[in-house]
C-alpha positions in Angstrom: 8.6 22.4 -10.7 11.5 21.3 -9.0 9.8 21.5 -5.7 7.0 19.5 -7.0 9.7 16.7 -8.4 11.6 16.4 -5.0 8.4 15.6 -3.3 7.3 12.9 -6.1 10.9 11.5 -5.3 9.9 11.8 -1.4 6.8 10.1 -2.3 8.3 7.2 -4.0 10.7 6.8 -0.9 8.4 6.5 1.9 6.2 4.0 -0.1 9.9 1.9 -0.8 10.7 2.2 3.0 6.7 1.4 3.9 6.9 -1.3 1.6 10.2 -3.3 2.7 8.9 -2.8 6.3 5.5 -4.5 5.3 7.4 -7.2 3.9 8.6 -8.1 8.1 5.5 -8.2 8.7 5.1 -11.5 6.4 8.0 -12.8 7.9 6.4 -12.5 11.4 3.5 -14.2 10.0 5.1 -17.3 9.1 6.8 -17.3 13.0 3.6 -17.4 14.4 2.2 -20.1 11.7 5.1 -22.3 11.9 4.7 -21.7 16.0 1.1 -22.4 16.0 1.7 -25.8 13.4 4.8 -26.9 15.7 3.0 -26.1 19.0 0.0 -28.1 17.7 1.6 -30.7 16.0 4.7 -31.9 17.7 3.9 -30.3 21.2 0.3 -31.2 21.4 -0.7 -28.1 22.8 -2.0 -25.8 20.2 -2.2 -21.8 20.9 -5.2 -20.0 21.9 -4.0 -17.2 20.3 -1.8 -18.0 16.9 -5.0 -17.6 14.6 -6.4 -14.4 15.4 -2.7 -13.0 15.5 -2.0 -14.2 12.3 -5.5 -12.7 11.1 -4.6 -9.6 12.1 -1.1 -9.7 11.0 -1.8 -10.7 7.3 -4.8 -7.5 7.7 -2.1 -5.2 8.7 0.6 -6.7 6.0 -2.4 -6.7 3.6 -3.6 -2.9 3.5 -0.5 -1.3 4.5 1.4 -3.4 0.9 -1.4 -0.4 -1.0 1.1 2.1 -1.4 4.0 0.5 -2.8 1.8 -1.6 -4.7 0.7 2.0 -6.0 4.1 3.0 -6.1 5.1 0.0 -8.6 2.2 0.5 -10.2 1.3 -3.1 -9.5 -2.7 -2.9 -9.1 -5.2 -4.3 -11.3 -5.1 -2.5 -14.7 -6.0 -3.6 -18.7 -3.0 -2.1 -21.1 -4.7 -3.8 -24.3 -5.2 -0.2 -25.4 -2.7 1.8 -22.7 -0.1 0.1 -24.8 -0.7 1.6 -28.2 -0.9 5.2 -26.6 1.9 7.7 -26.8 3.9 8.8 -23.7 1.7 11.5 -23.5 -1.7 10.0 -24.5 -0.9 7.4 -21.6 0.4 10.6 -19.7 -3.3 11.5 -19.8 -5.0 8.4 -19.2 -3.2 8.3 -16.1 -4.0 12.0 -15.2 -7.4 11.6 -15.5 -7.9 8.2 -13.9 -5.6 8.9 -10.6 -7.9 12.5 -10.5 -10.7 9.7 -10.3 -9.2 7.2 -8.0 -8.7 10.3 -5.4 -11.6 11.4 -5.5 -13.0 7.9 -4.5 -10.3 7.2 -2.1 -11.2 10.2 -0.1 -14.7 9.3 0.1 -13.2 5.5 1.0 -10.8 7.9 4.2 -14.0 9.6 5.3 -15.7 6.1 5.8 -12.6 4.2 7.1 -11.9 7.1 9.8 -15.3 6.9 11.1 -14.8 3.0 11.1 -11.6 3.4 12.8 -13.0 6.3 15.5 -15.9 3.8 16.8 -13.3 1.0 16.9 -11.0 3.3 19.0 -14.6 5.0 21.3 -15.3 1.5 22.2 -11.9 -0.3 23.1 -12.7 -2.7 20.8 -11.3 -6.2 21.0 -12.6 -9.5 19.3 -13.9 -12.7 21.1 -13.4 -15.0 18.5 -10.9 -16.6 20.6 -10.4 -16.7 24.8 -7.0 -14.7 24.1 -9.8 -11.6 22.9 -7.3 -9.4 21.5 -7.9 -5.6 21.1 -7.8 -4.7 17.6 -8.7 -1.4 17.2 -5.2 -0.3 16.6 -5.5 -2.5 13.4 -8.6 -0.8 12.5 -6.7 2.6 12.6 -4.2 1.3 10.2 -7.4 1.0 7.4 -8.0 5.0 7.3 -3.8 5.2 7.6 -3.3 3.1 4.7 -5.9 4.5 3.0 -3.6 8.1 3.0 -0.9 6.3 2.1 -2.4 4.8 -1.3 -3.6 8.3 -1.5 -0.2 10.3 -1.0 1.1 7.4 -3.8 -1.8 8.0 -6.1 -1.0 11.7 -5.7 2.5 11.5 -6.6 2.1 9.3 -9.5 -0.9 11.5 -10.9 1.4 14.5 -10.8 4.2 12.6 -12.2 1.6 12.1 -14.7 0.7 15.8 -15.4 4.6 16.6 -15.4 5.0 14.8 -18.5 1.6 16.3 -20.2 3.2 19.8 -19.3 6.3 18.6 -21.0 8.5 18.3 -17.7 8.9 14.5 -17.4 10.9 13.6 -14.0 14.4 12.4 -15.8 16.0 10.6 -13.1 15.8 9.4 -9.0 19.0 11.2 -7.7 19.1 8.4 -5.0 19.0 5.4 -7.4 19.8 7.2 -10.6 17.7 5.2 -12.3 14.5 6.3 -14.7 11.5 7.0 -12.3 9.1 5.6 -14.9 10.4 2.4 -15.4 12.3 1.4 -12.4 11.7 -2.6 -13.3 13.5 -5.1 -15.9 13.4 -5.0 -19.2 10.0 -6.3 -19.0 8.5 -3.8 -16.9 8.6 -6.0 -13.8 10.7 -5.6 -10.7 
């Protein structure tokens, strides 16, 4: 069991570290927005390019967010009833809905890898602008991001079936702080 908790906590880490490194990636999307609006507006001379980078930017920032989204639990979900269960009962509901959520997700890897292969077979680049970027590396980050969310879902749906067996993880030895509720009072963070 203990092996199994160290690599829920390893889990949780890489989706924090993926997660604050996403974050630059918004920041780098506001460079090249306030760039294109400054280049456009004030230089009259707008960019051929500034669009379609910040496209694929905000598609890299956008996918790649899945796991610590995951991670925080912080994807769409109704706790009208959740609420009202046990620690255990919700225990389960989360067991048996991440089981559910893999499963789809690696039918969702299969099809994103094949996406991603024929993107990479083909050199692919778009013409949607004169600049006519190459984009299959952002195309590879779909069935990456995909096993990310997936690695996530995995560690919170054993976390999950720890506490059904009756060995909740306690504590994060590198924030010392409950690994269930990691937010505010409120549950937020």
């Amino acid at each position: 069991m203990h092996l199994l908790h160290a690599w829920i906590r390893w889990q949780d880490r890489l989706s924090e570290w993926l997660g604050r490194f996403v974050a630059w990636l918004g920041f780098a999307l506001v460079c090249i927005l306030v760039y294109e609006v400054a280049a456009r507006q004030l230089l009259r001379s707008p960019t051929n390019w500034a669009h379609e980078a910040s496209t694929l930017t905000y598609g890299v920032y956008a996918i790649l967010a899945g796991a610590y989204t995951e991670k925080w639990h912080g994807h769409v979900r109704i706790d009208i009833f959740y609420q009202r269960l046990s620690t255990k009962g919700q225990a389960l509901v989360s067991f048996l809905i991440g089981v559910l959520t893999l499963i789809l997700l690696s039918l969702l890897l299969e099809s994103a890898y094949d996406f991603a292969m024929q993107s990479v077979a083909m050199q692919e680049r778009s013409f949607r602008s004169t600049w006519a970027p190459i984009i299959w590396p952002v195309k590879v980050m779909i069935p990456l991001a995909v096993l990310l969310i997936m690695l996530q879902m995995l560690a919170n749906t054993l976390r999950h079936l720890c506490t059904l067996l009756g060995h909740p993880l306690e504590t994060d030895p590198s924030t010392g702080q409950d690994t269930e509720s990691r937010g505010d009072s409120d549950g937020k963070h």
